[in-house]
C-alpha positions as CSV (number, residue, x, y, z in Angstrom):
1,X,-1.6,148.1,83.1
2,X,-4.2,147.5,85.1
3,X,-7.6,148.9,85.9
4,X,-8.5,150.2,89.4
5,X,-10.8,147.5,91.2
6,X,-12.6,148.5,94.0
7,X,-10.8,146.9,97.2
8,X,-7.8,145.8,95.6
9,X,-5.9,149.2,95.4
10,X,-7.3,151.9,98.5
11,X,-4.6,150.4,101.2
12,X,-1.8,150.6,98.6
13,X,-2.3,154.6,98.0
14,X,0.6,156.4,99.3
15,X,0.2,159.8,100.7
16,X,2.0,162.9,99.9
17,X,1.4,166.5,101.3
18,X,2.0,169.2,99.1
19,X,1.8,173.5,100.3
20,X,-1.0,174.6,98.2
21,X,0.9,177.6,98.2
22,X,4.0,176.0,96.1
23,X,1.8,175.7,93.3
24,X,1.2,177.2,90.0
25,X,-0.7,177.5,86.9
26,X,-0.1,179.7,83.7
27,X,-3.5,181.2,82.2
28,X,-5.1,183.0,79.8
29,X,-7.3,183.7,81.9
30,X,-6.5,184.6,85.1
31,X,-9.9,185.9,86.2
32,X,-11.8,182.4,85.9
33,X,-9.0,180.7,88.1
34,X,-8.7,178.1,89.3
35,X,-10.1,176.5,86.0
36,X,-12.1,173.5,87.3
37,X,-12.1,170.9,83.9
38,X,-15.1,168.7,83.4
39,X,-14.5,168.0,79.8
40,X,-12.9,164.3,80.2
41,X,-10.4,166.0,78.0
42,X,-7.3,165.9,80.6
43,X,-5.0,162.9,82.1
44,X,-7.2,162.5,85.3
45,X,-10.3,164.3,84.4
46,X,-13.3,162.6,85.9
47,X,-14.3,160.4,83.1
48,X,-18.5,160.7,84.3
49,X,-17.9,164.4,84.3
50,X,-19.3,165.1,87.9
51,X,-16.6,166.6,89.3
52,X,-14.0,169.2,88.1
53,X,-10.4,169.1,88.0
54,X,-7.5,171.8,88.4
55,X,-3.7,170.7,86.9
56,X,-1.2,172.1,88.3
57,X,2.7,172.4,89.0
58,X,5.7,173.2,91.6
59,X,7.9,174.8,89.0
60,X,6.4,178.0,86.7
61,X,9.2,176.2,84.0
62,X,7.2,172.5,84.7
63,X,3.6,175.2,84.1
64,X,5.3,176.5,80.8
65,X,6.3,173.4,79.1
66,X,2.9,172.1,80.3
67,X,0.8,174.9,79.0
68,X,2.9,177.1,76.1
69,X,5.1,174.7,74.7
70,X,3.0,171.1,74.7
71,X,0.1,173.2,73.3
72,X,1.0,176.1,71.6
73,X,4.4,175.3,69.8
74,X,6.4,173.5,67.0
75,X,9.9,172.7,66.9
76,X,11.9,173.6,63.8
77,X,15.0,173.9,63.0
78,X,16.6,173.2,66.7
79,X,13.8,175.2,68.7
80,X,10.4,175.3,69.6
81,X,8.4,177.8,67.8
82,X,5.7,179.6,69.6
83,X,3.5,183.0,68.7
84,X,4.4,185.6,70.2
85,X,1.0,186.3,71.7
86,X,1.3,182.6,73.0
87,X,4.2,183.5,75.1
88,X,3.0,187.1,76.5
89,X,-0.4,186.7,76.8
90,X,-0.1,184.2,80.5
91,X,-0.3,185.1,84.1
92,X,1.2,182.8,86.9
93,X,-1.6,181.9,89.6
94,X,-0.6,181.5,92.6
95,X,-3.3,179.0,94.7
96,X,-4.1,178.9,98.5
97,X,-6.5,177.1,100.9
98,X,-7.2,179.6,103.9
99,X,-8.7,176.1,105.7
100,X,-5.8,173.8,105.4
101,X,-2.7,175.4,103.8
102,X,-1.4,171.5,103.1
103,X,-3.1,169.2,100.1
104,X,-3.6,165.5,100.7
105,X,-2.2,163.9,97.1
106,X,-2.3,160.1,96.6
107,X,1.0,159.9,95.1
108,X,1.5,158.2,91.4
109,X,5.2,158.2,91.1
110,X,8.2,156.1,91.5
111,X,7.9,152.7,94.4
112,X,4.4,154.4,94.7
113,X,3.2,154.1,91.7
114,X,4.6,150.8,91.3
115,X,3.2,149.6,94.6
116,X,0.3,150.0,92.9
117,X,1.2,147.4,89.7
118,X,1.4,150.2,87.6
119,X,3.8,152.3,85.2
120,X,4.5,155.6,84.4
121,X,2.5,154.8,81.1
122,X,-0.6,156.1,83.1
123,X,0.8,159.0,83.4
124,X,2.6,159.8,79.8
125,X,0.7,157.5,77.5
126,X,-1.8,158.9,74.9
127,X,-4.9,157.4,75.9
128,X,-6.2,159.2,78.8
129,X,-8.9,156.3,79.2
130,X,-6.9,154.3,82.0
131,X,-5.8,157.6,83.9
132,X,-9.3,159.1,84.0
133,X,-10.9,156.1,86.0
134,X,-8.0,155.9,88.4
135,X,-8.6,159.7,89.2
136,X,-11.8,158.4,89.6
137,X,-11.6,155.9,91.8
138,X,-8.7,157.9,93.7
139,X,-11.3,160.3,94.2
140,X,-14.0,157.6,95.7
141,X,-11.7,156.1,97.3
142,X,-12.0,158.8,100.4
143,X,-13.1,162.0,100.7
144,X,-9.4,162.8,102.4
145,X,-7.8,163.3,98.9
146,X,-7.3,166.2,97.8
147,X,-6.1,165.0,94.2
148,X,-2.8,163.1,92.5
149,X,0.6,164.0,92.3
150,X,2.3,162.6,89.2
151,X,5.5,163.0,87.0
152,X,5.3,166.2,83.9
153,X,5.1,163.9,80.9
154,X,6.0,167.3,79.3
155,X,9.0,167.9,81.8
156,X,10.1,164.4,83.5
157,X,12.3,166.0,86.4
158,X,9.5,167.5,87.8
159,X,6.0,166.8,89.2
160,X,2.1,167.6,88.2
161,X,-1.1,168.4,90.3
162,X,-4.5,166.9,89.7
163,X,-6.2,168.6,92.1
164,X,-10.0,167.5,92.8
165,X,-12.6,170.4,92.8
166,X,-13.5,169.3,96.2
167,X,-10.2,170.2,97.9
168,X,-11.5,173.7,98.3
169,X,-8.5,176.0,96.3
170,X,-9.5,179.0,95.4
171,X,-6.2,181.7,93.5
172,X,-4.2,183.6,95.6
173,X,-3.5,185.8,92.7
174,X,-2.1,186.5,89.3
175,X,1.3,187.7,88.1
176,X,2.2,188.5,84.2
177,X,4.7,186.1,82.8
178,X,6.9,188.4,81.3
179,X,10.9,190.1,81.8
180,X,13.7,188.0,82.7
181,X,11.4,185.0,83.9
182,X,10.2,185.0,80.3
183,X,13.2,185.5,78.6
184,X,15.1,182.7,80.6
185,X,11.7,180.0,80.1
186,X,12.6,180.6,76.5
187,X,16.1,180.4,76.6
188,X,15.8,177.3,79.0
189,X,13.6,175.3,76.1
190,X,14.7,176.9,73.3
191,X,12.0,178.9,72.6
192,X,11.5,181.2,69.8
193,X,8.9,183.6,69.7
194,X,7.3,184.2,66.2
């Protein structure tokens, strides 16, 4: 794969608008959402650390095999394994932008992501070294995006949200994951609480 070159790439970055409002995020922590990372730790973290990042999803199931399963689970026997307080200590945020309720994404999936002579290794591999200097050179690009839609390496039907710290989103609100949302998550992935 290749590495983002200033003017080779900015006229080949295909937009997508996404509601801010259609996304969410499970938490901990609900109170010190949205969680802006500056750690270099994530796929398309800012690699300098000079500007946070918010990951996201359009699906609470993309959110949960995201956030419970990928980090919190092991699969035995047929099913994932995950601590009980894993599975009932999260809240679904909600997101808004009272300004502008639509984020501008440059889109890294499918023809657009090849368009751009790339794979969807940058967004599954490993090695988050590629990934983190095209978010940042998405991000330089133009103040216009708002952050990068790409496929869920954790659930491949479905899309993720880098959203840049700049785009202004602020959380709309919290909800306990818990009930029959809960029970079918678990059921859906084959989730077993311990």
């Amino acid at each position: 794969m290749r590495a983002p070159e200033p003017g080779t790439f900015e006229h080949l970055l295909q937009p997508v608008e996404v509601p801010v409002d259609r996304l969410v995020r499970l938490s901990r922590y609900p109170a010190t959402e949205p969680w802006w990372g500056r750690a270099a730790a994530g796929r398309f973290d800012e690699p300098l650390q000079q500007f946070g990042v918010c990951y996201a999803a359009d699906q609470v199931a993309t959110a949960f095999a995201e956030t419970v399963i990928h980090e919190s689970s092991a699969w035995r026997h047929g099913a994932w394994l995950v601590a009980t307080a894993e599975l009932t200590g999260r809240w679904m945020v909600s997101l808004q932008r009272p300004a502008r309720p639509q984020l501008l994404m440059a889109d890294l999936t499918g023809t657009a992501l090849k368009a751009l002579g790339l794979n969807n290794d940058l967004c599954s591999g490993g090695d988050y070294t590629l990934s983190q200097h095209w978010a940042r050179a998405i991000h330089d690009a133009s103040p216009s995006w708002d952050g990068i839609r790409y496929v869920s390496h954790q659930n491949n039907t479905a899309y993720r949200y880098a959203v840049f710290e700049r785009a202004g989103v602020v959380k709309a609100g919290a909800a306990k994951l818990e009930g029959a949302l809960l029970e079918r998550l678990c059921n859906d992935f084959q989730v077993i609480a311990l």
